[in-house]
N, CA, C and O of each residue as an XYZ file, in Angstrom:
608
protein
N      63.314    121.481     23.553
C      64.693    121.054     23.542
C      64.793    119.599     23.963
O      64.300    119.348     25.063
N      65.356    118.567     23.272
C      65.698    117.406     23.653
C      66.915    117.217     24.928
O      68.043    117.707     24.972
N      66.474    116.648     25.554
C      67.754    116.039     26.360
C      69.003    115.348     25.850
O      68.822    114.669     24.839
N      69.972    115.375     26.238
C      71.167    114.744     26.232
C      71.612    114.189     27.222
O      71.992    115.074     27.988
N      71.801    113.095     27.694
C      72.687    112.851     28.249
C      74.164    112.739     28.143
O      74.839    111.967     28.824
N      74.482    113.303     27.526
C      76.126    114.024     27.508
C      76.038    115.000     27.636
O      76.664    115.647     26.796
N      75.067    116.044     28.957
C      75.260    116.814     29.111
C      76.019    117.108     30.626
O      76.069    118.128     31.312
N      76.520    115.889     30.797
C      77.510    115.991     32.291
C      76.687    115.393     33.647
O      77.227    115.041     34.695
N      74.548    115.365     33.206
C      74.146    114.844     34.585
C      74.419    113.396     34.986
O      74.349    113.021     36.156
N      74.726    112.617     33.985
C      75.481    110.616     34.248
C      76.834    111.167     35.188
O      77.186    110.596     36.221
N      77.518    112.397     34.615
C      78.888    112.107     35.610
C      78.402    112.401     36.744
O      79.035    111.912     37.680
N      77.402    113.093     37.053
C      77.026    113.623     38.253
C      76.425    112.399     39.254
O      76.678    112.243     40.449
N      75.515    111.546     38.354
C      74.930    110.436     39.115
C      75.595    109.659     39.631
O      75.405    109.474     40.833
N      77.015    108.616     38.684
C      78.119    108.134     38.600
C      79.021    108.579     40.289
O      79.584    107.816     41.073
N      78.823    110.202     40.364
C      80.296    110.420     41.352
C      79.297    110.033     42.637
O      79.781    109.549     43.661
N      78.013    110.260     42.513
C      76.878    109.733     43.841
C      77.115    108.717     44.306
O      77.377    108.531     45.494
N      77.045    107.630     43.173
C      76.473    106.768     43.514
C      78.410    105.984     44.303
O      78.686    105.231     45.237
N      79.259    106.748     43.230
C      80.996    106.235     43.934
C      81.283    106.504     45.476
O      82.052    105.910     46.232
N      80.415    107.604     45.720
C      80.782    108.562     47.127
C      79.731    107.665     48.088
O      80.154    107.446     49.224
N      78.719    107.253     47.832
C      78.064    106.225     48.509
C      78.415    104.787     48.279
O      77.904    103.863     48.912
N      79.106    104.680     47.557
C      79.734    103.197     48.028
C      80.910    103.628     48.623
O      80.582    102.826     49.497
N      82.099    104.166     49.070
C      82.869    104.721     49.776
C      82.617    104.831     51.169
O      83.302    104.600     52.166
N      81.486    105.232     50.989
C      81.187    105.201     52.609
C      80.839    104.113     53.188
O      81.068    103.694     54.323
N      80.064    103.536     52.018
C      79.225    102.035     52.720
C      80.748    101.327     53.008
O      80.985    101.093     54.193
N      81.754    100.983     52.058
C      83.105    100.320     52.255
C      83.570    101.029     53.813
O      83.468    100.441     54.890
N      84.058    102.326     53.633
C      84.234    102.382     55.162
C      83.457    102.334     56.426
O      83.988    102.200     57.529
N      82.363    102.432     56.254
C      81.211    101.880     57.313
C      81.789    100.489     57.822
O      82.346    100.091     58.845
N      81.356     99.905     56.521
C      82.215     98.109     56.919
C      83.613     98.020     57.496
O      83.812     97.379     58.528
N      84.598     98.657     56.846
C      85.528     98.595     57.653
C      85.677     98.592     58.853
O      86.303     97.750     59.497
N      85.015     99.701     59.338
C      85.205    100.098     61.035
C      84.755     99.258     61.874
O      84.962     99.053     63.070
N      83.723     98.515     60.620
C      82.878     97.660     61.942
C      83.044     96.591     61.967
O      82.514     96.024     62.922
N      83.723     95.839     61.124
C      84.790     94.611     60.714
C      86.013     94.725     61.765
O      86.528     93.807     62.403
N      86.347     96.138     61.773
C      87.844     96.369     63.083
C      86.759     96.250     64.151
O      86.125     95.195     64.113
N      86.574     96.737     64.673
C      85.497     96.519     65.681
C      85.460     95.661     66.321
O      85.957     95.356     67.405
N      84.408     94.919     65.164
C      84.160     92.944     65.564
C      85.653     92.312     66.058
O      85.834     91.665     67.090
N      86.642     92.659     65.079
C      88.124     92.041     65.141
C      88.627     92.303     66.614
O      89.045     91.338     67.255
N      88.610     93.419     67.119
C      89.170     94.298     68.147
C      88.191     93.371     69.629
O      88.764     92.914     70.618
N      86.681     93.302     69.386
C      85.853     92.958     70.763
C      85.709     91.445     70.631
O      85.019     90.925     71.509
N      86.173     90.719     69.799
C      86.045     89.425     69.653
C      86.761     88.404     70.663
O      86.310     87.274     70.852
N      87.612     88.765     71.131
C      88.387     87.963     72.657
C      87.585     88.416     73.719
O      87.791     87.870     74.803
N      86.825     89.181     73.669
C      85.874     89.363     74.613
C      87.105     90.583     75.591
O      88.272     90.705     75.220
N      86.485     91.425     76.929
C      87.283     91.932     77.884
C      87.657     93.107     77.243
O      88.814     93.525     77.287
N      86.158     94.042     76.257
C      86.673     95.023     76.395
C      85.516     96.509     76.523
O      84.332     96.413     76.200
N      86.142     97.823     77.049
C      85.112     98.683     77.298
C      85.508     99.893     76.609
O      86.626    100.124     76.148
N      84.457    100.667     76.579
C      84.321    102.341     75.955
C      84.700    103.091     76.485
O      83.967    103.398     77.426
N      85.857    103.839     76.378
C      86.111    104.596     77.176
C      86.957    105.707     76.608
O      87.549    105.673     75.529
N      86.939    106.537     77.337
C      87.897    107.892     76.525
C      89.474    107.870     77.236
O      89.705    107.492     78.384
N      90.436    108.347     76.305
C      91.812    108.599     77.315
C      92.194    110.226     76.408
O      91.976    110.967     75.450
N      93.073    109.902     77.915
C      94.074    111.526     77.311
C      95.275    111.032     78.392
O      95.175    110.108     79.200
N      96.616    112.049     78.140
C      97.676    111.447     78.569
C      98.260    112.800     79.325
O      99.209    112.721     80.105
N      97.562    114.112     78.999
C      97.870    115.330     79.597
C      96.045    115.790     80.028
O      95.048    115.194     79.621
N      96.071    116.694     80.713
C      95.191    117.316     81.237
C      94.849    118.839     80.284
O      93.867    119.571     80.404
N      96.116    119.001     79.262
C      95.776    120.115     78.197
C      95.481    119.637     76.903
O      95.483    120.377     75.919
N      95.251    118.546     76.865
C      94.610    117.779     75.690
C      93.599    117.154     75.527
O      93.411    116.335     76.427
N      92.576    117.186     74.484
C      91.403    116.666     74.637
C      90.760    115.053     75.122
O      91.605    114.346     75.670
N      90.021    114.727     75.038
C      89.563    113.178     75.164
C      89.822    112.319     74.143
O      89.080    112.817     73.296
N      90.379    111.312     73.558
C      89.941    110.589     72.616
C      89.235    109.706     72.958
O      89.287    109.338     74.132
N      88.199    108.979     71.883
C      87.584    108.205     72.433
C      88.000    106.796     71.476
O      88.361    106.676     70.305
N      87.761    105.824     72.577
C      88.028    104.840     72.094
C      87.874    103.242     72.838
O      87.122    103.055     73.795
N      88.602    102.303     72.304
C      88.097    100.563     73.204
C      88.836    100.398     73.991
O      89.911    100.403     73.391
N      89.152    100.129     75.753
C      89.964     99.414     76.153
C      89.911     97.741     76.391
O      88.968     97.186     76.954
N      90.817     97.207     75.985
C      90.975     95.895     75.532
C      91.241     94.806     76.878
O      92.405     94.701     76.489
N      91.214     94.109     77.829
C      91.788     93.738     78.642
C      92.590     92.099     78.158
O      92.064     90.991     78.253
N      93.813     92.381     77.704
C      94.852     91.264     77.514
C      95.529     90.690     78.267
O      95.824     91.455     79.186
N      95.979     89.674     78.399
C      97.112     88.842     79.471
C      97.708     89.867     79.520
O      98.132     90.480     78.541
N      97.845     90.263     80.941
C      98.973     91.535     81.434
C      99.226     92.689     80.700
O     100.289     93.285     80.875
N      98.447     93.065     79.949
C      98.171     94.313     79.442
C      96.650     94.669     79.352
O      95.586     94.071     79.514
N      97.224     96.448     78.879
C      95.245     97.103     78.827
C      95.943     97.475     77.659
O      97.122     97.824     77.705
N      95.204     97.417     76.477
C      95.396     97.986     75.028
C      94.256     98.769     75.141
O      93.245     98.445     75.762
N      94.482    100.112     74.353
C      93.487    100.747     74.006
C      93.374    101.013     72.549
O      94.455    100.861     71.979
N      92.308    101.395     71.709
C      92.834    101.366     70.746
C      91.800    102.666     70.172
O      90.972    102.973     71.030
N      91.688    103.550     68.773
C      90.809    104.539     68.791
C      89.378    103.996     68.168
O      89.349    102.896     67.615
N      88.383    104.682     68.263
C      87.394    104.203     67.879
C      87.231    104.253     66.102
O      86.604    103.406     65.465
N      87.790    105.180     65.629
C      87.641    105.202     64.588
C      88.782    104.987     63.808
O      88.937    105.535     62.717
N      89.457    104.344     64.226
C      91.600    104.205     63.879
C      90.922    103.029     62.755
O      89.770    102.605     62.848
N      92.021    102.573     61.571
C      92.071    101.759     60.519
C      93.125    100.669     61.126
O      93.297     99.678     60.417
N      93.675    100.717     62.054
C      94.645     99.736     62.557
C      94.215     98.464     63.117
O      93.022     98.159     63.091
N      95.082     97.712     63.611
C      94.184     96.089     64.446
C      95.110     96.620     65.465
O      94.636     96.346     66.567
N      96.417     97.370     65.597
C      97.170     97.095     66.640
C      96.787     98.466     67.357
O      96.647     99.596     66.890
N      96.642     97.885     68.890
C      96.485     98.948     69.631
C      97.144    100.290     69.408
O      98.229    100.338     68.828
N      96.501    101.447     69.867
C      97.206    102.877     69.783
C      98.117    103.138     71.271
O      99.064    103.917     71.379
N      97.517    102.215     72.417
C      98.095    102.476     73.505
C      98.762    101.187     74.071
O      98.275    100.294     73.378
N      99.536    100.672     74.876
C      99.198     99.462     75.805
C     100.457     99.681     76.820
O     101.640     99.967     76.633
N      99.505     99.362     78.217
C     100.370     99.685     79.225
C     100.176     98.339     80.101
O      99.038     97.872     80.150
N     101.007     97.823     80.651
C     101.572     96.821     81.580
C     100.114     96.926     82.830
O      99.426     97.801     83.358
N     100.194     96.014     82.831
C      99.593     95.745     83.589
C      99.798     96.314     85.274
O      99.081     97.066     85.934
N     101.219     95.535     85.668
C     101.731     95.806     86.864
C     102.024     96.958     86.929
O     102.339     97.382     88.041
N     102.031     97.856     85.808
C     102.478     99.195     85.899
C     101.688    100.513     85.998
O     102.186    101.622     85.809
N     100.498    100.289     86.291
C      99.163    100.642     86.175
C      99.318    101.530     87.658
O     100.301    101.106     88.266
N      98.668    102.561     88.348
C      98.960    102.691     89.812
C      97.427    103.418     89.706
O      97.283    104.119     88.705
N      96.391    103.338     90.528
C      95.380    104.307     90.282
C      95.631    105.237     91.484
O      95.879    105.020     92.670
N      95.454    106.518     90.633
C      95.789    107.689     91.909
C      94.337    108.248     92.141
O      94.252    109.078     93.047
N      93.407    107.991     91.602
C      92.361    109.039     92.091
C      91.229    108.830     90.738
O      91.441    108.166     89.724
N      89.909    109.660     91.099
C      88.797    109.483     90.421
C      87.688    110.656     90.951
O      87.500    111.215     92.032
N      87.116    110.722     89.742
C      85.795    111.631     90.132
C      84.739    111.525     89.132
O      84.949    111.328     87.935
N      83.350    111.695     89.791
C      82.253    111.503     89.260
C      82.192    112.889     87.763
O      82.575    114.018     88.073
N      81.935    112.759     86.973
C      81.766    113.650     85.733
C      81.098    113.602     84.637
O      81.323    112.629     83.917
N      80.125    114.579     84.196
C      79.409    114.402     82.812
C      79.696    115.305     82.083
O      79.031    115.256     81.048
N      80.315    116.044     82.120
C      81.072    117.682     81.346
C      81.424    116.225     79.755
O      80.896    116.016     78.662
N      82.832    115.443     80.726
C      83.535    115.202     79.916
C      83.191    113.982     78.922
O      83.628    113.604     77.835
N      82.151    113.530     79.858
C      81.837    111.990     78.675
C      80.463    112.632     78.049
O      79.697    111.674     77.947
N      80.057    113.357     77.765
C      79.139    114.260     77.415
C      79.704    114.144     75.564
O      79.089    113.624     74.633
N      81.068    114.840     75.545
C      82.039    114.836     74.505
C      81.744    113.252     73.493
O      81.515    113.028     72.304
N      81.888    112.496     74.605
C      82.733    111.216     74.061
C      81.008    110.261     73.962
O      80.960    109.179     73.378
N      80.304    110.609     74.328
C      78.597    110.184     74.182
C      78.782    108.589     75.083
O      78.449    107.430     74.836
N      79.513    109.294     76.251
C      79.261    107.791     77.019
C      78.680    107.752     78.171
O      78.935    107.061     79.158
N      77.293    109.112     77.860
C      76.136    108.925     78.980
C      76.563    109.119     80.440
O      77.716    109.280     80.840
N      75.467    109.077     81.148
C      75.481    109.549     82.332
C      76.314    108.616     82.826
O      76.934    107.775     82.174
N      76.319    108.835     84.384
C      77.104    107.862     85.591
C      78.698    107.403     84.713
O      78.966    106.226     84.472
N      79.363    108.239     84.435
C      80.631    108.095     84.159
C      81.759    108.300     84.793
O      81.470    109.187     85.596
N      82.907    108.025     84.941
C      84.019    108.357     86.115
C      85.149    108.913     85.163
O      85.211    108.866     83.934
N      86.008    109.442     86.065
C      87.198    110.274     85.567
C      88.521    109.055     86.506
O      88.592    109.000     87.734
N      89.155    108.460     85.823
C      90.043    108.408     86.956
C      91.652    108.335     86.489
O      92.056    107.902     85.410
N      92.317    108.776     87.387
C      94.038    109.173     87.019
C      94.528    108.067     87.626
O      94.253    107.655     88.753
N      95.887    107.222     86.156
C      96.558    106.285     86.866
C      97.977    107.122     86.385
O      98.380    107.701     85.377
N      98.545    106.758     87.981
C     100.402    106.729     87.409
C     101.093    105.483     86.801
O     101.106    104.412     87.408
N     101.593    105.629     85.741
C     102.320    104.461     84.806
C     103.169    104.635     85.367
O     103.547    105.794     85.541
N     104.098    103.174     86.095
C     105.168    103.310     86.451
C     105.863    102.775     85.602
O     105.596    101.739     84.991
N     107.619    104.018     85.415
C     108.323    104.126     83.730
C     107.687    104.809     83.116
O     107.805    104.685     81.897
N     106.907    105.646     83.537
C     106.333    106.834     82.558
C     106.157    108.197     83.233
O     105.286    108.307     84.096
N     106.967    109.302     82.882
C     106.489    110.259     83.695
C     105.043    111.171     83.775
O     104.622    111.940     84.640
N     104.392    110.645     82.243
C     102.674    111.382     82.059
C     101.949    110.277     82.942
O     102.199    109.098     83.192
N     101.085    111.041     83.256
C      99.971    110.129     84.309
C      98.800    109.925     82.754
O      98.988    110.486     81.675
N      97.474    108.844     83.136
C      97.157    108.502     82.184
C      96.095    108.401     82.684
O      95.986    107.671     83.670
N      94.372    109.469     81.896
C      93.119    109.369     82.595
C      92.465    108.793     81.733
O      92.555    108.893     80.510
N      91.786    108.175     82.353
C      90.433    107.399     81.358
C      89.214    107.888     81.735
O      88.969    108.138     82.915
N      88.403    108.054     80.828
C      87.146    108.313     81.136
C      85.839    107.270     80.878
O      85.390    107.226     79.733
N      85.159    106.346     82.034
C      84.605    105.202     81.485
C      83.233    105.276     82.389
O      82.925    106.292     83.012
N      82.424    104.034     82.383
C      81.259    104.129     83.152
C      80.939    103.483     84.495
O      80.656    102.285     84.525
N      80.952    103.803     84.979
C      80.521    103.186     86.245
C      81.147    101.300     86.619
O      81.969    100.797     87.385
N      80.211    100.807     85.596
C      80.299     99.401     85.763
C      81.616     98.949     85.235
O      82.203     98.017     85.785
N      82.325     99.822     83.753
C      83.363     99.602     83.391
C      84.860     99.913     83.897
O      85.986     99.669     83.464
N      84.286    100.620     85.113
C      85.580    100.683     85.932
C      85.621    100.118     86.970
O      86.720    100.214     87.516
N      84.719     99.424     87.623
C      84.420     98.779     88.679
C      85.072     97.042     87.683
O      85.515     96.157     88.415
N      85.056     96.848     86.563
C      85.872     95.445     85.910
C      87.051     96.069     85.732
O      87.991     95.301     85.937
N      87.425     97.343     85.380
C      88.621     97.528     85.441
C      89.364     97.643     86.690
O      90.571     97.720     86.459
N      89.033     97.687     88.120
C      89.823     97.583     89.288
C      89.650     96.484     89.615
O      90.613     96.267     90.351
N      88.769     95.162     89.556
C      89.019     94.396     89.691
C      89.975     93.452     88.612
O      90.721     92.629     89.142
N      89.971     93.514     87.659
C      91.142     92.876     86.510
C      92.387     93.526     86.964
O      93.353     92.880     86.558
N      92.826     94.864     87.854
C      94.201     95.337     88.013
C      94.327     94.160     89.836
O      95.267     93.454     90.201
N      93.119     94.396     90.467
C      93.671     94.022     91.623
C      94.074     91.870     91.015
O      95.121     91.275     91.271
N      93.088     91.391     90.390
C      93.488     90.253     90.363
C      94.154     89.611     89.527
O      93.772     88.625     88.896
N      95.516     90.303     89.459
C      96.523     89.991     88.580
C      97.722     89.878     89.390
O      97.740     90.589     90.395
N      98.616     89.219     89.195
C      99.105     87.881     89.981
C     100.553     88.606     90.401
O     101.395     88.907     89.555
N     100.682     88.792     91.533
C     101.880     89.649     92.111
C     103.132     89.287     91.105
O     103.586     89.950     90.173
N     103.433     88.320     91.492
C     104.520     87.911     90.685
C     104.513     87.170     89.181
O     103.400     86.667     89.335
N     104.821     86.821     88.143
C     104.417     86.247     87.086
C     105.018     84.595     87.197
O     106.207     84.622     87.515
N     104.667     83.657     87.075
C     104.785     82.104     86.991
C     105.559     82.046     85.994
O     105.402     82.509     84.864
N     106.811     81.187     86.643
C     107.592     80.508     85.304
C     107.083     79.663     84.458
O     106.722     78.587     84.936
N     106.940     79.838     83.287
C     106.370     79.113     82.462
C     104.524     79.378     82.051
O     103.814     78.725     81.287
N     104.207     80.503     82.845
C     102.746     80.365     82.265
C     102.821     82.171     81.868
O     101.862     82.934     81.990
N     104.061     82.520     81.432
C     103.879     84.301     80.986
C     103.579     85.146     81.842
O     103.462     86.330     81.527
């Protein structure tokens, strides 16, 4: 029996080779947002949730003039998914944990810690690493009681 190729295996090769460039395009994407997102520099890995009956997401926190943006790791957006004030930040508490960054693949020596947003009645946990929360209490403590006229 001779072959044909009009026997449907080109459409088959064709939808391969479409479904692998699809991916390669969104591969790039994410990592184009990415680059876009860590390029001001001041930012870390970390997971949030906003209730205690909802899972982890994981994702970047951003550290901006008087804000923390967070944004998801795998989101198509440039604009943050979260951003909370700076001054409005309150840390209530923390604990050592690998249950939960286990989930989020952000390795050992990780912390749990709960802030109260003030103007918000959900409290707001992050889940980050060691070193990345030790820059995140220092960026909340050295931020400037009051804000300067004229410098935002």
């Amino acid at each position: 029996m001779k072959t044909d190729l009009a026997d449907g295996s080109w459409v088959l090769a064709w939808a391969l080779i479409a479904l692998l460039l699809a991916f390669l395009i969104a591969a790039l994407g994410i990592t184009a947002r990415r680059i876009v997102i860590q390029r001001p520099g001041g930012t870390v890995e970390c997971g949030l949730r906003r209730s205690p009956d909802v899972r982890w997401r994981s994702g970047i926190a951003a550290y901006r003039p008087g804000q923390l943006c967070w944004f998801r790791t795998l989101g198509v957006r440039l604009r943050p998914d979260a951003v909370f004030d700076r001054h409005a930040l309150r840390l209530v508490g923390g604990r050592q944990t690998a249950q939960s960054a286990a989930s989020l693949g952000l390795g050992p020596g990780t912390v749990v810690v709960q802030f109260a947003v003030i103007g918000d009645s959900e409290p707001l946990w992050l889940v980050l690493g060691q070193d990345a929360l030790t820059g995140l209490l220092a960026w909340l403590e050295a931020a400037p009681q009051h804000p300067v006229p004229g410098l935002g």
